[in-house]
N, C-alpha and C positions, 0 to 999 in steps of 0.2 A: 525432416524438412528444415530448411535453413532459414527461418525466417529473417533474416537480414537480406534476404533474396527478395523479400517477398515484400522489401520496402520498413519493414519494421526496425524500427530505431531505437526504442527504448521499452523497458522492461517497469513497470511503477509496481512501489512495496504496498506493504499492511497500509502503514500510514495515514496516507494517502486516502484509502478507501475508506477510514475512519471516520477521516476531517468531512471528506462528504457527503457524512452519514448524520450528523449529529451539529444540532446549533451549535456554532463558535464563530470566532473570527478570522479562521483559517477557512471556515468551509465552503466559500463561494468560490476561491482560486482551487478548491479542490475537488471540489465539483464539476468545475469548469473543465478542467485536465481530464477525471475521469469521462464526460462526458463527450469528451473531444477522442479522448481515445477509443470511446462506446462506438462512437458515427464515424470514425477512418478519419476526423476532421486530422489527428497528428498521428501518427505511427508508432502506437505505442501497444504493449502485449499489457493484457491483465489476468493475472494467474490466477484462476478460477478457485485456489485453493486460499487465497490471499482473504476471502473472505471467512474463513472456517477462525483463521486467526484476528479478525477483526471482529470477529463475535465474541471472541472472550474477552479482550479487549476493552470492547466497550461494555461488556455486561460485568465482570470480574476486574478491572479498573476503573473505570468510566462510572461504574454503578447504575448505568441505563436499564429502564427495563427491558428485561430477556425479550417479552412479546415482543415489542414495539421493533426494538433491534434487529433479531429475526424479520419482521413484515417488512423491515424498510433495507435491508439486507436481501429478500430474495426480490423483492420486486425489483433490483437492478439487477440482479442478476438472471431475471426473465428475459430480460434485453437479448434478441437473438444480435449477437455481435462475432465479425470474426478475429473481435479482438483478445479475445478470452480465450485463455491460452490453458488448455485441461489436461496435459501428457504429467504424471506423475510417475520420472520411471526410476527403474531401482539403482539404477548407474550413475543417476544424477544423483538422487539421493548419500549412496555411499561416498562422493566425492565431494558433497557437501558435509557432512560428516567430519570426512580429515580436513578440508576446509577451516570448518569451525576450528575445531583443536590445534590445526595448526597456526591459524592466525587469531586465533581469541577472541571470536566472536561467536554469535547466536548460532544455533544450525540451521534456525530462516534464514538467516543473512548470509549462511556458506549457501543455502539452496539458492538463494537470488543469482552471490556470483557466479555458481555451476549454472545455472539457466543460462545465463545471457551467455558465457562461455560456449555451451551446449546449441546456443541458437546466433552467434555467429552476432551478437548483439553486444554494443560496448557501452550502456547505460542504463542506469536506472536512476528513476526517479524517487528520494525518499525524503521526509522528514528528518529521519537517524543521522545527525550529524556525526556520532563516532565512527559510523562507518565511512562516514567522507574520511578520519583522519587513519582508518585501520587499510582500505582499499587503494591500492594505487593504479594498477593494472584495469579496471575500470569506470567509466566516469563517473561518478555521483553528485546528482544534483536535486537540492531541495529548491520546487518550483515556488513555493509560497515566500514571497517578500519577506528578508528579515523581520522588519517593522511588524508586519503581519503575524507574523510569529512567537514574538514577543507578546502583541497583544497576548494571543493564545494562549501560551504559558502564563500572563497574571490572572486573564477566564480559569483558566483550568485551578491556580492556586485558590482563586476567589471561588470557586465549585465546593473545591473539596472543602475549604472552612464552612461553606453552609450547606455542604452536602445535599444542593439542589440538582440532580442529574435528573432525575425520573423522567420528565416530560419535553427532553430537550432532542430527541430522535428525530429524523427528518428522511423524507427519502430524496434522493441527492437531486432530482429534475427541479 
């Protein structure tokens, strides 16, 4: 199925699902996005696996708690949405793969640009600035305001010196 048929525009990363999982000052513009992409409000796919990696993420860097993370992790994805995009096939995968190796990036981030490839889609939306400077062949765009971002990054600095994460989970609505 070609989803670029089907009206679908863009493809949104890990990131993303992160930001609007957990207090910060990124996570209302990211909340918002994914929200909008939950309800058809923008046309956007969200790779149902996107969350498997947002969980380590936040619990393995983040230092959130596992519970909380997990609860606030499936309750959006209880969301019957048909934005949620669940094909994990092997074909993508291996071309994600040489992907990675042959452009020097993550193997999620050769799987993103084999999805969209795959689905006939020419964006994605991420945080990951390297990959704006590694991909040229598709678009990448970080939705959250530089400004915004910045904040972010000195939260996150000022987190890990007091190593206050535990209680900062949220589920994105």
């Amino acid at each position: 199925m070609r989803y670029a048929k089907l009206g679908f525009e863009a493809l949104v990363d890990v990131g993303i699902i992160v930001l609007a999982h957990f207090k910060n000052p990124a996570r209302k513009h990211a909340a918002q996005l994914l929200l909008d992409a939950l309800t058809l409000k923008k046309h956007i796919l969200v790779p149902v696996s996107t969350y498997l990696d947002a969980y380590i993420i936040m619990t393995r860097y983040l230092k959130l708690r596992s519970d909380c993370v997990a609860k606030a992790l499936l309750k959006t994805l209880s969301i019957e949405s048909p934005a949620f995009y669940e094909n994990l096939s092997k074909v993508v995968i291996e071309k994600a793969l040489a992907s990675a190796s042959t452009l020097n990036i993550s193997s999620w981030d050769g799987y993103l640009i084999e999805v969209v490839k795959e689905l006939g889609i020419n964006k994605i939306y991420t945080i990951d600035e390297e990959l704006k400077r590694k991909i040229k062949d598709v678009e990448i765009e970080n939705p959250i305001p530089q400004d915004i971002m910045r904040e972010y990054h000195q939260y996150i600095k000022e987190k890990y010196r007091s190593k206050s994460f535990s209680t900062d989970v949220q589920n994105f609505q």
